[in-house]
C-alpha positions in Angstrom: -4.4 -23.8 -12.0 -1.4 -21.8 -13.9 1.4 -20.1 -11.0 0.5 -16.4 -11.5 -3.4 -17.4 -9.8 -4.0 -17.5 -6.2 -7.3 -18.7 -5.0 -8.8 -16.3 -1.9 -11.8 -16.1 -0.2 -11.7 -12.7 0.1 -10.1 -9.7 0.1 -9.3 -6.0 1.0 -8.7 -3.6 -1.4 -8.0 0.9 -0.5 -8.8 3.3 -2.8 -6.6 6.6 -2.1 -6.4 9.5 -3.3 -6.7 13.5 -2.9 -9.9 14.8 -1.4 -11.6 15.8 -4.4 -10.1 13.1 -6.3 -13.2 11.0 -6.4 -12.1 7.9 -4.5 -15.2 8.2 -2.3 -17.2 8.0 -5.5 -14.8 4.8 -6.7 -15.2 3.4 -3.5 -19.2 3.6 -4.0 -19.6 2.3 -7.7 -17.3 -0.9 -6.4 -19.7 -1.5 -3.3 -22.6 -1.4 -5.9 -21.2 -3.6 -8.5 -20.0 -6.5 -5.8 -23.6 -6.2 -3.9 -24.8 -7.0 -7.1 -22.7 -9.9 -8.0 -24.3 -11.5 -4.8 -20.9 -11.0 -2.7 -20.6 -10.2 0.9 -18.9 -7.1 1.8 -18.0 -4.4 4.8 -16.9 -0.5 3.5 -14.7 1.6 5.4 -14.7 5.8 4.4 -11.5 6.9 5.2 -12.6 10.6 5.2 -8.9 13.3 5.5 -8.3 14.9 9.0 -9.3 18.4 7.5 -11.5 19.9 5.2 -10.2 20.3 1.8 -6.4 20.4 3.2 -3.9 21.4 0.3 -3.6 19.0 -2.1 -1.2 16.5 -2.7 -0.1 16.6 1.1 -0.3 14.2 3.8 -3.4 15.6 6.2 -5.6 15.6 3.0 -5.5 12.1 1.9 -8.7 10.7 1.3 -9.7 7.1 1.1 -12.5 4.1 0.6 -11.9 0.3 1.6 -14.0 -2.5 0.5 -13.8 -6.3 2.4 -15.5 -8.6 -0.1 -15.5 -12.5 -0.5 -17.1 -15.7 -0.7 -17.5 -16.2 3.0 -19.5 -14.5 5.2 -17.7 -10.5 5.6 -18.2 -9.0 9.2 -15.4 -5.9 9.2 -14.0 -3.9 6.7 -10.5 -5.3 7.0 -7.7 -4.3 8.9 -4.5 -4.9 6.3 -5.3 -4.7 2.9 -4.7 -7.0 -0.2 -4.7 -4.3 -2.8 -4.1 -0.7 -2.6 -4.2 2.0 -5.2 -2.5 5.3 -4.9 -3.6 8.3 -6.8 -0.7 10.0 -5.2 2.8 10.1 -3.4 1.0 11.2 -0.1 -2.0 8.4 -0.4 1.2 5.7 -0.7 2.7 7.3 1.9 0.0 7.2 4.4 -1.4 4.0 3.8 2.1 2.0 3.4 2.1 1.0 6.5 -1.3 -0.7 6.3 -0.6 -3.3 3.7 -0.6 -6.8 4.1 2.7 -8.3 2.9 3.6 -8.8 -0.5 0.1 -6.9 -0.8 -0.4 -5.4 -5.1 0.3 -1.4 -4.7 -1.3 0.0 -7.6 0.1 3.8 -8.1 -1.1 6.7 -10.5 2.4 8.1 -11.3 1.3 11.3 -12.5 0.5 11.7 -9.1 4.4 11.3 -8.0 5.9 14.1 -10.1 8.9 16.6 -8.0 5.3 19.0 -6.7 4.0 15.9 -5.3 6.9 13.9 -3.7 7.8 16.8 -2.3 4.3 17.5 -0.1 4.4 13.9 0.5 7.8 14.6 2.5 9.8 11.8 0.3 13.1 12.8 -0.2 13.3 10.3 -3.1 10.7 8.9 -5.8 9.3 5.7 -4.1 8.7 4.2 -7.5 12.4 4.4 -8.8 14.2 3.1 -5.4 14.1 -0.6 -3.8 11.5 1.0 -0.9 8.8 -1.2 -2.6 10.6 -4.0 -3.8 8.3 -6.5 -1.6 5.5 -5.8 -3.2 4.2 -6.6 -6.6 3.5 -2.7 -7.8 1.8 -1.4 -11.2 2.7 1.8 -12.2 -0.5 3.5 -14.8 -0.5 7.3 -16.2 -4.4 7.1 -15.4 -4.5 11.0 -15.7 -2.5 10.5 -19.1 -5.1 8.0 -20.3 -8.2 9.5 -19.4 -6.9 12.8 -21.1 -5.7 10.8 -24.6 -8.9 9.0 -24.4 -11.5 12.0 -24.1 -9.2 14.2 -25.6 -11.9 14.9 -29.1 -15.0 14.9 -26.4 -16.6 18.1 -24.9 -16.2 17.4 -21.3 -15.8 19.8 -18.7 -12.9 18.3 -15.4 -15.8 17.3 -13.7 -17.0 14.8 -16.3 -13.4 14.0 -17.0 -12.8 13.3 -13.3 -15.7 10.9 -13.5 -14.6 9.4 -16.6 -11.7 8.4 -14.8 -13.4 6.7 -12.3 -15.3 4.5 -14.7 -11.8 2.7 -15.0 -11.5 1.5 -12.2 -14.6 0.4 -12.5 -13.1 -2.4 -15.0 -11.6 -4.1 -13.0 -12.7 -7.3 -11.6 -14.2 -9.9 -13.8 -16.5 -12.5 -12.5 -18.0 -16.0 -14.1 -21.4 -14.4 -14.5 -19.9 -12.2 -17.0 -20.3 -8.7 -15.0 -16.6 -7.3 -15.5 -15.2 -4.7 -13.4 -10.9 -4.4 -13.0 -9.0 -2.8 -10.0 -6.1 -1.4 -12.9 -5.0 -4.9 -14.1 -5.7 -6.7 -10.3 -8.3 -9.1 -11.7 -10.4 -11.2 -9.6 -13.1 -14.0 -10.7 -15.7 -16.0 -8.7 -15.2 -20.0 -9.7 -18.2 -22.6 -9.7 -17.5 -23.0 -6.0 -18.5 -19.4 -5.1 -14.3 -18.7 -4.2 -12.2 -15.7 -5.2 -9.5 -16.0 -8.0 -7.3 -13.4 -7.5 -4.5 -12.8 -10.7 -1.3 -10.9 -9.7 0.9 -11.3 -12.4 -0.9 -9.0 -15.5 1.3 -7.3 -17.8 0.5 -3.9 -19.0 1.1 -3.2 -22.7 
């Protein structure tokens, strides 16, 4: 087995984001797709303290976790394996609940000056040494969605949606159903275990 794979029986993976941002919705379509591919599995709505709070701050963060494997899955996970961040303030709350060394996964349109600054960081997390313990993967997703619908009729909504159906890439499994996690790839060997690639290089 090459270096850059690690074998795991399961694992935790946040989706965070706005309220509004559709990580509810993300959160579903993965819970659907690894149901499907025969995997156990716990979920974990991480709903924001208030009700559509001002976006891009800290009381408004919204998220989903999903504990899936090859074993038998009986809580949703307390640390988690994988997070991704559609925003300064959905890194900064959910930091602290990483395993270490745990993939961060960040949206960095969602850590322009307006953002850091309702996130309360004095500095851009994603240009100091703050993460430097964790392998972290740094995506324009709103960029990409935009360049990639950019000659189709479709209103935000459809957009926002279209941006979930990344995500929705990401894992990749032996009996050929593919779905990613933003270049965290994950794969279900002839023993029913979890491979689990860390190391994926964006080009």
């Amino acid at each position: 087995m090459p270096d850059n794979i690690k074998e795991l029986e399961h694992v935790v993976i946040k989706f965070a984001g706005d309220s509004g941002d559709g990580m509810q919705l993300t959160g579903g379509q993965f819970t659907n797709n690894t149901a499907l591919l025969g995997s156990d599995l716990q979920t974990f709505p991480d709903f924001p303290a208030e009700i559509r709070a001002p976006a891009g701050t800290l009381p408004g963060v919204s998220g989903f976790q999903l504990h899936f494997g090859s074993r038998k899955i009986f809580t949703p996970g307390d640390n988690c394996d994988v997070l991704v961040a559609m925003n300064a303030a959905a890194l900064k709350v959910n930091l602290k609940a990483l395993q270490p060394g745990a993939t961060i996964i960040v949206n960095t349109d969602g850590f322009d000056s307006k953002n850091l600054r309702l996130a309360e960081y004095a500095e851009n997390p994603l240009e100091n040494d703050s993460l430097d313990n964790y392998p972290l993967i740094k995506i324009d997703v709103t960029k990409l969605t935009r360049e990639a619908l950019k000659d189709i009729p479709l209103g935000v909504k459809e957009k926002t949606v279209a941006k979930i159906c990344l995500y929705s890439a990401f894992y990749i499994t032996c009996t050929a159903a593919v779905w990613i996690a933003l270049s965290v790839f994950s794969n279900l060997n002839s023993k029913g275990n979890l491979i689990y690639w860390k190391q994926i290089k964006l080009h």
